[in-house]
N, C-alpha and C positions, 0 to 999 in steps of 0.2 A: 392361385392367381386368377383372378374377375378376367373374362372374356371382353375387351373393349374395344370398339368397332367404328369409333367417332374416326370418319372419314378428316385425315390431316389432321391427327389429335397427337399430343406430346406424350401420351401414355398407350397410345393406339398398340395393338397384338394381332390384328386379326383384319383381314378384308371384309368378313362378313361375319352376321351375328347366327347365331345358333338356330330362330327363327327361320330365315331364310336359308342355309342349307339343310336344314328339315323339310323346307318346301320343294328345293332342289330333286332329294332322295325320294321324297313322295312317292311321286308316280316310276319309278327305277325298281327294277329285281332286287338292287343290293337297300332296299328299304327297312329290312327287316335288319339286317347287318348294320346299320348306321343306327335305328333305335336302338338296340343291343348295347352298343358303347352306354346309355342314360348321362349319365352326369359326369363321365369322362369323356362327352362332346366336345366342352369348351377348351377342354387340354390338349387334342388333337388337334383342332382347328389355330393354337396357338405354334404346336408343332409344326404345323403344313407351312403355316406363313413366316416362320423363323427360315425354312429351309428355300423357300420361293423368295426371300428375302435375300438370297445367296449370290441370285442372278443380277447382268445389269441390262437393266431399261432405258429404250430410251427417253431421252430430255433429262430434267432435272427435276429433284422434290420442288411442290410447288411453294411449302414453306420450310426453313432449312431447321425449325427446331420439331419438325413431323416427326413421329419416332418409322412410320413406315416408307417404303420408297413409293409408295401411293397417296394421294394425286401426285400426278407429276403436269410439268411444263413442257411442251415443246414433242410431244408423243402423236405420232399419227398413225395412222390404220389406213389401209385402201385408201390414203391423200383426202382423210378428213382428220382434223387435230381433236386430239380424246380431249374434252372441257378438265378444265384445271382442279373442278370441284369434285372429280365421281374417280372412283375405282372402277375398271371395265371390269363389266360382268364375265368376261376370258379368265381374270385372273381370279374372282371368285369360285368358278368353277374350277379351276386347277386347283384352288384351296379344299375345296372339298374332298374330291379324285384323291390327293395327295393324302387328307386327314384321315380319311376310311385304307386307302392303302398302307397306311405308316401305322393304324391300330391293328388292321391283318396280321402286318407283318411283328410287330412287337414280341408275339408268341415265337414264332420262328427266324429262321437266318435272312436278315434282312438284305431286299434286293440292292437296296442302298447305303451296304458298308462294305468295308474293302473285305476281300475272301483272303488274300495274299499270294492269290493266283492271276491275278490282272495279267500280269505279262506272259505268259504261259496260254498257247492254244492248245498245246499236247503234253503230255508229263506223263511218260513210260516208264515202271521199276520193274525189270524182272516181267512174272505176268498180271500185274497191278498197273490198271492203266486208266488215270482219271483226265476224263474228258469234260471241261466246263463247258457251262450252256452256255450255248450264242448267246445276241440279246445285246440288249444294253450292258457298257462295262460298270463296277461297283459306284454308285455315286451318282449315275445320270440319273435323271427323269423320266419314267417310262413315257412312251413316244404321247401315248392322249393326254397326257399333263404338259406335255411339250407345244401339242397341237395348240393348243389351249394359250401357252405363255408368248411362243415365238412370233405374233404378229407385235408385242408389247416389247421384246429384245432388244437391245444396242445391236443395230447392223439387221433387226432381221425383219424390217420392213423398206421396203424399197418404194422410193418416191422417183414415178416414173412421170417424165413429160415429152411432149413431141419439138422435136428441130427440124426446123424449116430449112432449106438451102435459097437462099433470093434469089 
């Protein structure tokens, strides 16, 4: 599947294009790790935004046959409204974060599928005693991906104003 990046597009997969999160990793330690992927760039980047896709934002898509939930209506940050035409660069940067974490992990036990020990802090047999890592439980978003989405959230930006008593 083609990487398509057309902001409010009906066939849109992606918040940004290959391009620009190559610009992103540029200047980052993990630079070498994101050229490494080559031509399985586009397939992660598709991954990251299927899974941030998951979440709800607030307002509303700004046209209802958009295949992403970006641009949106009615979305504001620190009490300015995000313009109806742009994807915040918040959320492209969580697309990336995500796409290079979800290719790390591919190889190994991903931090983002269920273990079947969710409910279990402690689990003693005998003298076999497995202890899961703290952290995030199977399924969140590690917190910098978090940092990144939750000013964009249903509920997780607060519109504050001053009340006067006459």
């Amino acid at each position: 599947m083609a990487l398509d990046y057309t902001v409010g597009g009906e066939s849109a997969n992606s918040y940004g294009s290959e391009t620009d999160a190559d610009a992103y990793w540029a200047d980052r330690p993990q630079s070498a790790d994101w050229d490494a992927l080559g031509s399985a760039q586009a397939g992660w980047l598709i991954a990251a935004t299927e899974r941030l896709e998951q979440l709800q934002y607030q307002g509303e898509r700004t046209d209802e046959d958009q295949a992403l939930s970006w641009p949106r209506l009615g979305a504001w940050v620190d009490g300015v409204e995000i313009e109806d035409d742009v994807i915040p660069e918040g959320m492209k940067r969580a697309q990336y974060k995500l796409a290079l974490l979800l290719s790390e992990e591919s190889t190994a036990v991903s931090a983002l599928a269920d273990t079947g020990l969710e409910d279990f802090e402690r689990l003693k047999v005998d003298v076999i005693e497995l202890v899961p890592r703290g952290g995030s439980k199977a399924g969140e978003l590690p917190a910098d991906i978090m940092r990144e989405v939750r000013p964009y959230l249903l509920g997780g930006s607060v519109h504050q104003f001053r009340v006067a008593r006459g």
